[in-house]
C-alpha positions in Angstrom: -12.2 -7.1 -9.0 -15.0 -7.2 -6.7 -14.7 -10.7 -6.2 -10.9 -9.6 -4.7 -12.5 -6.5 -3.0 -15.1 -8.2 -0.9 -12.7 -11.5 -0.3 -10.4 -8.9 1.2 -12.5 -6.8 3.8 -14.2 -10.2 4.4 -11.0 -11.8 5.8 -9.6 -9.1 6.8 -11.7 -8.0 9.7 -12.3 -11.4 10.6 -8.6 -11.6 11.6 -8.3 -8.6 13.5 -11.3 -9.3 15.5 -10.0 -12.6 16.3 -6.8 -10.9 17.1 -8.4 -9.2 19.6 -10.2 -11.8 20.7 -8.9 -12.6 24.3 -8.2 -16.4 23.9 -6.4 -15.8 20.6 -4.6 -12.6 22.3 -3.9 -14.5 25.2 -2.5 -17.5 23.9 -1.3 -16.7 20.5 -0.3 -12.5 20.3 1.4 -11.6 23.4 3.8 -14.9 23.4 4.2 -13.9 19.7 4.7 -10.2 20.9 7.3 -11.6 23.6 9.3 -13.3 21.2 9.4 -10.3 19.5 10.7 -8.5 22.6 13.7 -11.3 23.3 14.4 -11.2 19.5 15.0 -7.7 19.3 16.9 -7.7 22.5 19.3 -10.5 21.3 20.2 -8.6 18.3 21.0 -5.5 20.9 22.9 -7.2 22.9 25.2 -7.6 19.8 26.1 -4.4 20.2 25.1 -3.2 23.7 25.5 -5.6 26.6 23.5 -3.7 28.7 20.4 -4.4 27.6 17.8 -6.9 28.7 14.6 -8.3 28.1 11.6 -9.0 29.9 8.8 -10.3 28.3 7.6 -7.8 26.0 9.8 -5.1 27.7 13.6 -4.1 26.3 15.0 -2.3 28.9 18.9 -0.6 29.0 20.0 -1.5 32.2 22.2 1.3 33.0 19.8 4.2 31.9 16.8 2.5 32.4 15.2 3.4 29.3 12.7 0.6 28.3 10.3 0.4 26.0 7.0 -1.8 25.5 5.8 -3.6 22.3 2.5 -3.7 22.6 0.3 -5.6 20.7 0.0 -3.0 17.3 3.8 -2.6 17.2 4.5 -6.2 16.4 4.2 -6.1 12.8 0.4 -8.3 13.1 -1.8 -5.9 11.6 0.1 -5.3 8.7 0.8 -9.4 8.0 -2.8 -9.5 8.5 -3.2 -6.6 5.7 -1.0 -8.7 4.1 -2.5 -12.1 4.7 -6.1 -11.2 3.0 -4.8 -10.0 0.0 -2.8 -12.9 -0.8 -5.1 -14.9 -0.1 -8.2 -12.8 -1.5 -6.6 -12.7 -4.9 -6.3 -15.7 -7.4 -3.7 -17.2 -7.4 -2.0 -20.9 -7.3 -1.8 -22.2 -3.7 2.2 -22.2 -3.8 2.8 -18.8 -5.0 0.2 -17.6 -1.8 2.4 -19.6 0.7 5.5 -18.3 -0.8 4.2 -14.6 -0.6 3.3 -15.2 3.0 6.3 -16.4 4.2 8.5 -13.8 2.6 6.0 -11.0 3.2 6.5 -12.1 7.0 10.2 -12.4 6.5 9.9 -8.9 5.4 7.4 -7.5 8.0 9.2 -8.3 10.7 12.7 -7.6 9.6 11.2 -4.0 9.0 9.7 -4.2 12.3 13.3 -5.6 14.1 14.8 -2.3 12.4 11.7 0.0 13.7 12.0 -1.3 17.2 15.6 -1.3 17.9 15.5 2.7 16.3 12.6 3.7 18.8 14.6 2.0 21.5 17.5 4.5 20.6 15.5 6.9 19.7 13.9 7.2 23.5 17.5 7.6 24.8 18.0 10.2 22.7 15.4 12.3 22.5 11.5 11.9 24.0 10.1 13.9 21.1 11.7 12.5 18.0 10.7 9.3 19.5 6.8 10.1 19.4 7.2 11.0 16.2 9.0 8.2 14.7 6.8 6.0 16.8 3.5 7.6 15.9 3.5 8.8 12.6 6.7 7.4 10.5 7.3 3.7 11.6 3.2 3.3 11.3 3.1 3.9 8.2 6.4 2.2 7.0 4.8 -0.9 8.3 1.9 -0.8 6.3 3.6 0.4 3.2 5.8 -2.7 3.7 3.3 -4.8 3.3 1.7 -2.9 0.6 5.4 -3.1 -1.5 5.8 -6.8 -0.9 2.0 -7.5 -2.1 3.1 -5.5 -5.1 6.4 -7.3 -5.7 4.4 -10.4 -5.0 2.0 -9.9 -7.9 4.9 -9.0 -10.0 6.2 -12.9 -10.1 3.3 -14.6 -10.2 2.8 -17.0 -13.2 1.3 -15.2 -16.0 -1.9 -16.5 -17.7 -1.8 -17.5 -21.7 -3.1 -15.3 -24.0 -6.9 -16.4 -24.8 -7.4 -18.4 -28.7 -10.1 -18.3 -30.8 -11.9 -21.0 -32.2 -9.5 -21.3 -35.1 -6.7 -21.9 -33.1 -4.8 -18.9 -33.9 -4.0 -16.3 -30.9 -5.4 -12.7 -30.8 -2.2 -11.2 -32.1 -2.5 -13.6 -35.7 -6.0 -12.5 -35.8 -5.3 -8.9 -35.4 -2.4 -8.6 -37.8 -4.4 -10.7 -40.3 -7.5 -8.4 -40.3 -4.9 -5.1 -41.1 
């Protein structure tokens, strides 16, 4: 358990400092963050025509409503949660790649659904926005990843039951002894 704990913190603030170092923000978060932006948009424009996107702004361009992903709404910090414990905790390679690829499946389909809600939500109204964006989608991100660590551990391979020298498992040796 320690081993897990200190693994964990280790890589998990090395990757949000290099997230906010500039080179990696430059060149690696705000195109990410961009994409985010056109994705979202696209899947608007399903529905609502009107609405456009410009690199990490979505903008309704009849109201003029628009709203900004910045970097900390793009679902990063929480795959980076996400990220160091998978891979602080033991585990065979495969099962960490296939819990990083869902988990990020998951994150940002959460994170599609949060910012296409605040986008609607600002047209509607200014203060339910704040507090969707402040308080409830935060913590729904983070809690995402939290759930599909969780779910994660639940499939992994489980580990044979220890013998003793004799051969026999602990369950012959403890119904032996009664």
């Amino acid at each position: 358990m320690l081993r897990f704990t200190l693994l964990f913190f280790t890589i998990m603030v090395s990757l949000f400092l290099l997230e906010i170092y500039e080179p990696v923000r430059q060149a690696v978060i705000l195109p990410f963050t961009g994409l985010i932006a056109a994705f979202s948009s696209w899947l608007i424009q399903i529905f609502d025509a009107n609405v456009i996107a410009t690199g990490d702004v979505i903008r309704d361009s009849i109201s003029g409503y628009a709203i900004q992903i910045a970097p900390g709404c793009n679902g990063v910090e929480a795959m980076i949660i996400l990220l160091a414990a998978i891979i602080a905790f033991p585990a065979p390679f495969f099962y960490k790649l296939k819990g990083l690829f869902w988990g990020f499946i998951a994150i940002q389909a959460l994170n599609m659904v949060r910012i296409i809600s605040l986008f609607y939500l600002l047209q509607w109204d200014r203060n339910w926005f704040e507090f969707f964006h402040l308080y409830l989608w935060q913590a729904l991100i983070i809690l995402d990843a939290l759930v599909v660590w969780l779910i994660w551990l639940r499939y992994l391979p489980k580990k044979d039951k220890p013998e003793d020298v004799a051969g026999r498992d602990q369950a012959d040796v403890e119904v032996a002894e009664t």
